[in-house]
N, CA, C and O of each residue as an XYZ file, in Angstrom:
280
protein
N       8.713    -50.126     -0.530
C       8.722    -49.803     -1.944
C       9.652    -48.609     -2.199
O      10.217    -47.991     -1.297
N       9.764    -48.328     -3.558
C      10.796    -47.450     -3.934
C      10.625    -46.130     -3.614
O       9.470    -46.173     -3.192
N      10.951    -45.035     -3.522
C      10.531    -43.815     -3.493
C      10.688    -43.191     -5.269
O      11.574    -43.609     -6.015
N       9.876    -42.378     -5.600
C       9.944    -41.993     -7.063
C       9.731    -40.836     -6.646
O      10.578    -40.217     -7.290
N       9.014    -39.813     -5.799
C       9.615    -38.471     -5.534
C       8.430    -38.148     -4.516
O       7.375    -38.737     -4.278
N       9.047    -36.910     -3.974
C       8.250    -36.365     -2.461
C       8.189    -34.687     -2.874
O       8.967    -34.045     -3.580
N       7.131    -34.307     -2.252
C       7.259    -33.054     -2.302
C       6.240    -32.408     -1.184
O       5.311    -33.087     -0.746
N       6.461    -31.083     -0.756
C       5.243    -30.410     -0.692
C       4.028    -29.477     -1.039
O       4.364    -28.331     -1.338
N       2.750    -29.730     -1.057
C       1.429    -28.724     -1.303
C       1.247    -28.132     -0.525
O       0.405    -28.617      0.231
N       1.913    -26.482     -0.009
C       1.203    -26.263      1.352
C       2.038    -27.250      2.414
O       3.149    -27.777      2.350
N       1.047    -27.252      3.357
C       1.119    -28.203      4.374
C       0.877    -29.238      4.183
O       0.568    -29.939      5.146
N       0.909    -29.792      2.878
C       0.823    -31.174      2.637
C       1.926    -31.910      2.458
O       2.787    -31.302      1.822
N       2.248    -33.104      2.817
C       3.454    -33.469      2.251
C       3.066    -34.810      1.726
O       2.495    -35.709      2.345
N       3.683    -34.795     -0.180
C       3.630    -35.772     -0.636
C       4.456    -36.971     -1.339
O       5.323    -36.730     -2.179
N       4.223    -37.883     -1.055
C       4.971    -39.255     -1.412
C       4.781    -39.864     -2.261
O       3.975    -40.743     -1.955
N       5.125    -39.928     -3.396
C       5.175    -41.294     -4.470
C       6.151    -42.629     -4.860
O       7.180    -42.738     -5.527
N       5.555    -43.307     -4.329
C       6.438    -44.771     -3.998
C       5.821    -45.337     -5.002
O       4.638    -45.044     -5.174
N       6.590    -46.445     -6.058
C       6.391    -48.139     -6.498
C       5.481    -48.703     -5.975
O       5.275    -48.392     -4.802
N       4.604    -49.714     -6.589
C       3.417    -50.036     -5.948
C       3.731    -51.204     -6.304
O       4.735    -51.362     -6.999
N       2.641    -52.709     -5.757
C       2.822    -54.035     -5.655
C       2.539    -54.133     -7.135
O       3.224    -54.843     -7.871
N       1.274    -53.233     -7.665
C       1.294    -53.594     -9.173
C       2.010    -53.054     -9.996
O       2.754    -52.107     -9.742
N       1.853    -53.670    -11.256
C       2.735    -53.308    -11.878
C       2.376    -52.038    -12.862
O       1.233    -52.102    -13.316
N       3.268    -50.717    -13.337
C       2.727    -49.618    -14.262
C       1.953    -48.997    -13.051
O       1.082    -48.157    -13.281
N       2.183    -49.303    -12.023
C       1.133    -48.448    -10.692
C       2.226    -47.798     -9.864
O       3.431    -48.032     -9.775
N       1.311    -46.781     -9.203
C       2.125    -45.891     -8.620
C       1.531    -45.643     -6.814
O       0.315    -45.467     -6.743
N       2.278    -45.624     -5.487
C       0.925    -45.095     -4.698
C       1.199    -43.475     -4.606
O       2.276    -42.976     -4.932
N       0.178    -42.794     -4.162
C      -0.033    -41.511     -3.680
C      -0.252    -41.638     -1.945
O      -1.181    -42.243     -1.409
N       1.024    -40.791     -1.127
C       0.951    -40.969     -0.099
C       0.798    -39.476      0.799
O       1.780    -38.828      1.162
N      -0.513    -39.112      1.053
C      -0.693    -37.516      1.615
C      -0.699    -37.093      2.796
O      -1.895    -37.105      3.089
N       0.136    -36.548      4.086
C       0.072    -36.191      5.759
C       0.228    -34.818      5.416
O       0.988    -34.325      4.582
N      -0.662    -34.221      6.232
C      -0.588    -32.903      6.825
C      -0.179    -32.282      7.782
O      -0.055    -31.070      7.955
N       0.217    -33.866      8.965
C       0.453    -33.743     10.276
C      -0.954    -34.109     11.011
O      -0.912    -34.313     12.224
N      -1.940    -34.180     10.467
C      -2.944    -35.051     11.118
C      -3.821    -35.923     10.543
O      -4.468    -36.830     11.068
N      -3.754    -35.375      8.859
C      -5.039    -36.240      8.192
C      -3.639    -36.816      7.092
O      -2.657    -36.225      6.642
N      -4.204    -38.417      6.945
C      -3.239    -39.111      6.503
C      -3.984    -39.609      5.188
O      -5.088    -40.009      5.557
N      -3.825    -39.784      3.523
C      -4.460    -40.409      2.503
C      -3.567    -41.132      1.872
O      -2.358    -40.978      2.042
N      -4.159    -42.123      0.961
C      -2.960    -42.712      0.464
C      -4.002    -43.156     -1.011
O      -5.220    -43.303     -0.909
N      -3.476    -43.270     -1.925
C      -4.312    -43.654     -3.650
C      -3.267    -44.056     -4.251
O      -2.120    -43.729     -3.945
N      -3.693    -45.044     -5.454
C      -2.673    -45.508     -6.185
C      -3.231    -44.386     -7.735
O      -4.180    -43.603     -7.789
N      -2.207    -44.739     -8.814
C      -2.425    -44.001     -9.992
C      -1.625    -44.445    -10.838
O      -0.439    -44.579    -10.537
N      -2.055    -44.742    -11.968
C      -1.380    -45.031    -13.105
C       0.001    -44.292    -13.382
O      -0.171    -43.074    -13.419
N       1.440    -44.712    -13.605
C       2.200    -43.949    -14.227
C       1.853    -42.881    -15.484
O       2.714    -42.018    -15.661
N       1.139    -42.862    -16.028
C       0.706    -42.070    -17.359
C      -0.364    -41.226    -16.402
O      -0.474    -40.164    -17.015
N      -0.957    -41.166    -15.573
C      -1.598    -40.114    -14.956
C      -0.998    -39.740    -13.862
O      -1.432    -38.812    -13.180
N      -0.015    -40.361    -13.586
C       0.768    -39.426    -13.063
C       1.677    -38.099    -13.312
O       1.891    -37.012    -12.777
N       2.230    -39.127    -14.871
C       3.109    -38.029    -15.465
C       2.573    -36.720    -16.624
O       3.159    -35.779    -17.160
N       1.314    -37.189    -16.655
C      -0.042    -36.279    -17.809
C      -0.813    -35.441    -16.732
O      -1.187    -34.299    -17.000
N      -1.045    -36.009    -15.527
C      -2.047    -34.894    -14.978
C      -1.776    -34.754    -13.818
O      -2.706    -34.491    -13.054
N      -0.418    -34.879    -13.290
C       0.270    -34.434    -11.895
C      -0.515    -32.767    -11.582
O      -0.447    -32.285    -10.452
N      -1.002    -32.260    -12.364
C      -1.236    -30.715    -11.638
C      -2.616    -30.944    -11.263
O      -2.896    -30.834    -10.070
N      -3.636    -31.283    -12.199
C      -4.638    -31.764    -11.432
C      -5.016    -32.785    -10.352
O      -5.993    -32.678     -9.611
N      -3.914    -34.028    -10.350
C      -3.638    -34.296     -9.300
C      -3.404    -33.990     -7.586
O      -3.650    -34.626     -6.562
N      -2.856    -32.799     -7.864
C      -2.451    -32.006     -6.933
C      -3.203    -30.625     -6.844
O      -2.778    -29.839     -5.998
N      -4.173    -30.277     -7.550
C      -5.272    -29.506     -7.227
C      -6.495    -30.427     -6.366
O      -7.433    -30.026     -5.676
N      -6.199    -31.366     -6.606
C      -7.659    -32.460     -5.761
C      -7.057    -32.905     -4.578
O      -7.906    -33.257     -3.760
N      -5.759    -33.034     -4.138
C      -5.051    -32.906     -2.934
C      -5.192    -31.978     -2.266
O      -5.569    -32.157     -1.108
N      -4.965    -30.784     -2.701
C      -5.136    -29.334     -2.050
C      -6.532    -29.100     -1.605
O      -6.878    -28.378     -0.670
N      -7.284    -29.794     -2.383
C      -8.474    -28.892     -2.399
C      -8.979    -30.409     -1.459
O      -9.763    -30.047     -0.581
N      -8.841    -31.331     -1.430
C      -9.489    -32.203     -0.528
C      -9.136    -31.718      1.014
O      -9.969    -31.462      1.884
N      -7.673    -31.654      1.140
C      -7.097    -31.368      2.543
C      -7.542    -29.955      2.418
O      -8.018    -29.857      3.549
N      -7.714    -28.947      1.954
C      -8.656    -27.718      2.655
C     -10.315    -28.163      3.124
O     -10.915    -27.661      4.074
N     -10.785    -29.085      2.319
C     -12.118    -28.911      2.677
C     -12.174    -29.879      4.177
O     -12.984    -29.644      5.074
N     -11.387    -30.732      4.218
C     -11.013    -31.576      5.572
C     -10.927    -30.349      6.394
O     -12.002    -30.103      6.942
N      -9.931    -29.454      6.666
C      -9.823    -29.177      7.848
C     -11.186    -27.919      7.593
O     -11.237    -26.926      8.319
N     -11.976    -28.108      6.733
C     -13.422    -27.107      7.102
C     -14.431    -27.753      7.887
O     -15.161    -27.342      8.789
N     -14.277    -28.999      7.259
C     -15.414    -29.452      7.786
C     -15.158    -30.027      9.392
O     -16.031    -30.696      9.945
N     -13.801    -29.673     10.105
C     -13.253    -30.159     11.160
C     -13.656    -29.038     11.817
O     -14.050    -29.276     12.958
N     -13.708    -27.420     11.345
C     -13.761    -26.321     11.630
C     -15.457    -26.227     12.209
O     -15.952    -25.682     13.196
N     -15.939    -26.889     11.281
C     -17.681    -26.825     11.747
C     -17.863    -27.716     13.314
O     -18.408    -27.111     14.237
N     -17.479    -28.859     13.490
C     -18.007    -29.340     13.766
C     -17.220    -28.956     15.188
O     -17.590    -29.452     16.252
């Protein structure tokens, strides 16, 4: 699929590619060990990319806590 843009959070690095559907987008997240991937509407992508990327951040911190406990 296409690439529509990459960036990084931190140590996150993120991918947004074209998706099979259509008006869809995927979300592609590596840290170097923990890998996620979500699709998202174009319009929530382009309306709430920051909260988007506060629930990225804040998912991949609580990952490597709860890696920290155990």
């Amino acid at each position: 699929m296409k690439e529509i843009d990459s960036y990084k959070l931190g140590k996150v690095q993120v991918t947004i590619t074209e998706s099979e559907k259509p008006n869809k987008l995927t979300v592609s997240c590596f840290d170097g060990e923990y890998r996620s991937e979500f699709t998202v509407s174009e319009y929530e992508f382009k309306n709430y990319r920051r909260l988007m990327n506060q629930r990225i951040t804040q998912a991949y911190k609580n990952a490597g806590e709860e890696e920290d406990k155990n």
